[in-house]
N, C-alpha and C positions, 0 to 999 in steps of 0.2 A: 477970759476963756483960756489963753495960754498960762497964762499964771497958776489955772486949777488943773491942767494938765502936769505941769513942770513938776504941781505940788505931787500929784497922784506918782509922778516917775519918780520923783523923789523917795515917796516910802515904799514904793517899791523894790528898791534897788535896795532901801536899807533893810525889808522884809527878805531879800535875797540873799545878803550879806551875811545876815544873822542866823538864815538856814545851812548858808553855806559851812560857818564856822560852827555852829553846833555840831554837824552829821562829822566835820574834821574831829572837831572834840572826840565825841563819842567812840570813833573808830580810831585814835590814836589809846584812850582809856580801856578797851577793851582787845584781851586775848581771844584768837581765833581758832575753835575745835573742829578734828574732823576724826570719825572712829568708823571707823568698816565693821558695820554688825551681821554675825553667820544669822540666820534662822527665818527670815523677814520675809514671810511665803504672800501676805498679803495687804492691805492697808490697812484691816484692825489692829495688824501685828506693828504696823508704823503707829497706827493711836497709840496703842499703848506704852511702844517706849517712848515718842513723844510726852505721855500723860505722867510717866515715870521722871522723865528728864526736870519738867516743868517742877517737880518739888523744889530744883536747887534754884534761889532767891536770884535774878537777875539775870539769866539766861534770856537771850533773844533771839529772834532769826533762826529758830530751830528748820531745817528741809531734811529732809528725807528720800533719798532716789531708790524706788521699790528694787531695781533692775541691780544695780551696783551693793545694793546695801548701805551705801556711805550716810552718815548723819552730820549735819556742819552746824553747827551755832556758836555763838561770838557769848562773851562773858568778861563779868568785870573785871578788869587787870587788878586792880587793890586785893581780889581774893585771889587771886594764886591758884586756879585751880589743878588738882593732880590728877595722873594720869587713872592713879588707884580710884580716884574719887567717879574718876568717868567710867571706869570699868563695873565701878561695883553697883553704878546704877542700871548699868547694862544688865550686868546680874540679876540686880534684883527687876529686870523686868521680865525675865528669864530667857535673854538670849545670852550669845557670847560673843564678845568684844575682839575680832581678829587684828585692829591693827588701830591704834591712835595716836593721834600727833596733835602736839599744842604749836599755836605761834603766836608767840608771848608779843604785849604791844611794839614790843621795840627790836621785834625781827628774830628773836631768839628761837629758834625750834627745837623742842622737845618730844619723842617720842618713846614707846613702851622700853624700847632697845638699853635706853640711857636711865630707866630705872629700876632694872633687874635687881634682884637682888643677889646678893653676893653666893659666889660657886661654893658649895657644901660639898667637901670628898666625899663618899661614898667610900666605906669598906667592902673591898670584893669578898672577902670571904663572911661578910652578915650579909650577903644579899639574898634573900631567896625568892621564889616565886611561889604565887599564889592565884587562885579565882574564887569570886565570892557573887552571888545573884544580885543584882542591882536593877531595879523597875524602871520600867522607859517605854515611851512609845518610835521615837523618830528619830532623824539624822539630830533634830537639834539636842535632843537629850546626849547621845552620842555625845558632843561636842560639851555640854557644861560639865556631864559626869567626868569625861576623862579630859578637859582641863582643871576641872577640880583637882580631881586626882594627882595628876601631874604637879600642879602650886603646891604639894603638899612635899615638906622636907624630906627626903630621904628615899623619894621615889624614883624611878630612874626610868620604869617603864609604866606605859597604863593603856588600856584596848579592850574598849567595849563592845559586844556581839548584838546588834540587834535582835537578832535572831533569837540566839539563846537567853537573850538578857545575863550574860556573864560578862564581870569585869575581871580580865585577866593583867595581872599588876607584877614588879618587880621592884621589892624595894628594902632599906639596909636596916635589918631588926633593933641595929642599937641609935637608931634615931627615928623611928618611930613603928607601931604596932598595932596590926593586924586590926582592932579595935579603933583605934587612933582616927584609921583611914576609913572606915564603915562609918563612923559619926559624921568626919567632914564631911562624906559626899553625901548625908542625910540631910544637912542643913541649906545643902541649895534645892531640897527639894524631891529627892530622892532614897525611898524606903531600902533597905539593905538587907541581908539575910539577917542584923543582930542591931540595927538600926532604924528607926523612924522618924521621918523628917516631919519637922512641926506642919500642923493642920494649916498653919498662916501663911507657910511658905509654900506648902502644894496646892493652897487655893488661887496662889498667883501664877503657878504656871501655865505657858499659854496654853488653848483647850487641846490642839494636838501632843502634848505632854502632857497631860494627864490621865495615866495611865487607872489601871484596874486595882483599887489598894486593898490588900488583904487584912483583917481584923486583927488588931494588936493584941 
């Protein structure tokens, strides 16, 4: 009887051992994500960019705090993932990404800050202003149209009106135009006074953004 007791502590300690150094494994192999997403009014809105995230191959430990907005999941170190790459999932699930930070297995932290991209002058005298009608429903469109807008080379200002549905913009004509800027913010989703955003990409925005589209 003691001898099948001794036997049983025995693999037990080794079934312990072996759990203990895998969960070590795994958490030294894998970088740690955490992104603050605007728009997340309720839990379908957590499903779905959950259901969005889960396309990338190895993500784990996805949580979601409805209150804070924050999303955390852990991913494999050998892929390197980038900031861009977490953003634009965010995108495409059609919120907007306010702030992400990586912590790479081996303590290194990276966030949005440290991969701007590089300052573009701006000529003050091509800068002009302009407004042009942009479709939307809510604060979250607010937020994708005129971060759109914004990531776009040459623009300096952008301010969208719920109200009106006008995006009023300030940006340097000899790097980019008038035209330029109605397409990009078409393709996250949003029709324009000389622009329309693909069928594939306004059927993914979420139901409170999608707005009333008019016949092309």
């Amino acid at each position: 009887m003691k001898k099948l007791i001794i036997i049983i502590s025995l693999i037990a300690s080794i079934f312990t051992i072996s759990t203990f150094d895998t969960s070590a494994q795994t958490k030294k192999d894998r970088d740690q994500v955490q992104v603050t997403v605007e728009g997340l009014g309720c839990p379908f809105c957590a499903y779905g960019l959950e259901k969005k995230f889960q396309e990338l191959k190895g993500i784990k430990n996805v949580q979601i705090e409805m209150e804070t907005g924050i999303m955390t999941f852990d991913f494999p170190a050998d892929k390197a993932i980038a900031i861009e790459t977490i953003e634009t999932q965010v995108d495409k699930a059609g919120y907007t990404a306010i702030a992400t930070e990586i912590t790479r297995y081996d303590g290194t932290i990276i966030n949005a800050n440290q991969e701007e991209k590089p300052h573009i002058e701006l000529t003050e005298e091509a800068i002009i202003e302009n407004t042009f009608a942009v479709s939307g429903n809510c604060d979250m469109c607010k937020s994708r149209i005129e971060k759109t807008a914004s990531n776009i080379e040459g623009i300096r200002l952008a301010e969208w009106d719920k109200e009106s549905k006008m995006l009023k913009i300030e940006y340097d004509t000899t790097l980019v135009t008038l035209q330029n800027i109605q397409e990009r913010i078409a393709t996250v989703g949003h029709d324009t006074e000389s622009a329309f955003a693909p069928d594939s990409v306004y059927q993914k925005l979420p139901m409170c953004c999608q707005y009333e589209r008019k016949e092309k």
